[in-house]
N, C-alpha and C positions, 0 to 999 in steps of 0.2 A: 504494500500500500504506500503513495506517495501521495506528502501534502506538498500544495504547489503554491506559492507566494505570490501577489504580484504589487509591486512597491514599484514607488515614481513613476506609476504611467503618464508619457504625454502624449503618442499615439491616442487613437480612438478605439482599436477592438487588436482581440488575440484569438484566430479564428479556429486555432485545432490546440488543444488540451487532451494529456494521455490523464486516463481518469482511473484511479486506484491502480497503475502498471499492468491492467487488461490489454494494451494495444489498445482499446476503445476508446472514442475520442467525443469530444463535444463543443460544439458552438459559444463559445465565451467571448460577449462584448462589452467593453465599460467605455463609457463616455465621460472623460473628467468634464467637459464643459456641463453637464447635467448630473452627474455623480449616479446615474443609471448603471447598473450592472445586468446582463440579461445572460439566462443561457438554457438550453434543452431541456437542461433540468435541473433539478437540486435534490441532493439526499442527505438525511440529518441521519446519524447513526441510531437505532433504534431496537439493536437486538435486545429479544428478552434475558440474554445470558450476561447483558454488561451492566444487568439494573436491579437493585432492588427495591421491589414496587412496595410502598409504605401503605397507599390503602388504591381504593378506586374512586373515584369522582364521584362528589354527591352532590347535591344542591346546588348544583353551579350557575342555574337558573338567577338564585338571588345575587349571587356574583355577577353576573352578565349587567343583569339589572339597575346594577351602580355604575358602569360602566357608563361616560359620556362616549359619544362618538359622536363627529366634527366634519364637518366643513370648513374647508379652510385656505386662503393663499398664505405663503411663505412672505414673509417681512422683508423689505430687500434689503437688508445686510445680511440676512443668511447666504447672501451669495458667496460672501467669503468661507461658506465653508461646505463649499460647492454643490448648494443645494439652489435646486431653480426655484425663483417663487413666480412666475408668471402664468402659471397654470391653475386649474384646482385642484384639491386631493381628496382624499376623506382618508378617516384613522382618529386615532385616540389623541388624548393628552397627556403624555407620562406624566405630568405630577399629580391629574387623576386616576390613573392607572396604578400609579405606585401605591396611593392608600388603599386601595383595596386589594390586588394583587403583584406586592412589590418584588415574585421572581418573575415578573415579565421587565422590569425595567431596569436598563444597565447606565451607569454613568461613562459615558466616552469623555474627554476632556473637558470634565466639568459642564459638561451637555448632557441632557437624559435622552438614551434612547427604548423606544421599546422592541423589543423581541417579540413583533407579528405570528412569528409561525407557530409560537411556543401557545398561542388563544386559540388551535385548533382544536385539540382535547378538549378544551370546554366548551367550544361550540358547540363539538360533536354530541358531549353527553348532555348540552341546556337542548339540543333536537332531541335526545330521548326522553328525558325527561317533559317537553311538551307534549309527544305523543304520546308518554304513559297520560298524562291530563287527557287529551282529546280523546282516549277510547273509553278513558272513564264517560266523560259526559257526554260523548255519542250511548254509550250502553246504558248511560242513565235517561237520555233524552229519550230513545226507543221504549222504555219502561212507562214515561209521562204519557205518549203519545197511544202506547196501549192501554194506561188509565183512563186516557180521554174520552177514547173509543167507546171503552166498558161504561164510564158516564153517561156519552151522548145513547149510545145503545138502551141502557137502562132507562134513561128521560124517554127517550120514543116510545116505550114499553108501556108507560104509565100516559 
C-alpha cells in the first residue's frame, strides 16, 4: 500500500495516480485557483478488523435535528486561503456543528473545518430510524381507518 502526497501544486491537475501499488490508476485533479480536488473516487478505510465498534447509532435523529444547515457565499478574504466565494454552497457551520457533535470538526490552522463524510453514518441511521416512525403510523393509521369503517358501518345499521 502507498500513501501518495501532493504538496506545492501550481499546475492544475495530476491525471494518472497508482492507487494502493495495484497498477490501478485514477483521475486526480486539484485546482489551486479554487482549492477543488476531484477524482473517480475516494475510499476511507473501513475494515471491520481495524475497529472497535463501542456501540451502534441510536437516536441520531435528535442529533440531526440540532444541526443548522446553511446557505451561504464565502466572505472574500477567504480567498487567501484558497477558497472561492463567488458561488453558493450549502453545509454546516462548525462552530455549530462542534456543540453538538464535536468528532466531526477539526481545527486546521486555527480555522475549523468539518469532516462531511464522517455525517454519513448518521444520516444513514436518522433514514432508519424515520422509517421505523413511518410504519408505525402507517400500521396505526390502517387501524383508525378500519375503526372508521366499523363506525360509519355500524351508524348505517341503526
Amino acid at each position: 500500500s502507498y500513501n501518495v502526497m501532493f504538496v506545492g501544486f501550481s499546475s492544475g491537475s495530476v491525471s494518472s495516480v497508482n492507487v494502493n501499488g495495484t497498477g490501478a490508476t485514477t483521475k486526480f485533479t486539484y485546482a489551486p485557483s479554487t482549492g477543488l480536488v476531484t477524482a473517480t473516487d475516494f475510499a476511507a478505510a473501513s475494515d471491520e478488523r481495524l475497529k472497535f465498534v463501542v456501540s451502534d447509532l441510536e437516536n441520531t435523529l435528535e442529533l440531526l435535528k440540532k444541526i443548522r444547515t446553511v446557505k451561504y457565499y464565502w466572505k472574500e478574504d477567504v480567498e487567501k486561503y484558497g477558497v472561492e466565494g463567488s458561488k453558493i454552497n450549502y453545509g454546516f457551520l462548525a462552530q455549530n456543528l462542534q456543540k453538538i457533535i464535536p468528532e466531526l470538526v477539526v481545527d486546521v490552522d486555527g480555522r475549523l473545518s468539518v469532516l462531511y463524510e464522517k455525517i454519513v453514518p448518521l444520516l444513514v441511521e436518522g433514514v432508519k430510524e424515520q422509517q421505523v416512525q413511518i410504519e408505525s403510523l402507517r400500521k396505526d393509521n390502517a387501524q383508525m381507518k378500519e375503526q372508521i369503517n366499523e363506525l360509519i358501518s355500524n351508524l348505517q345499521k341503526k
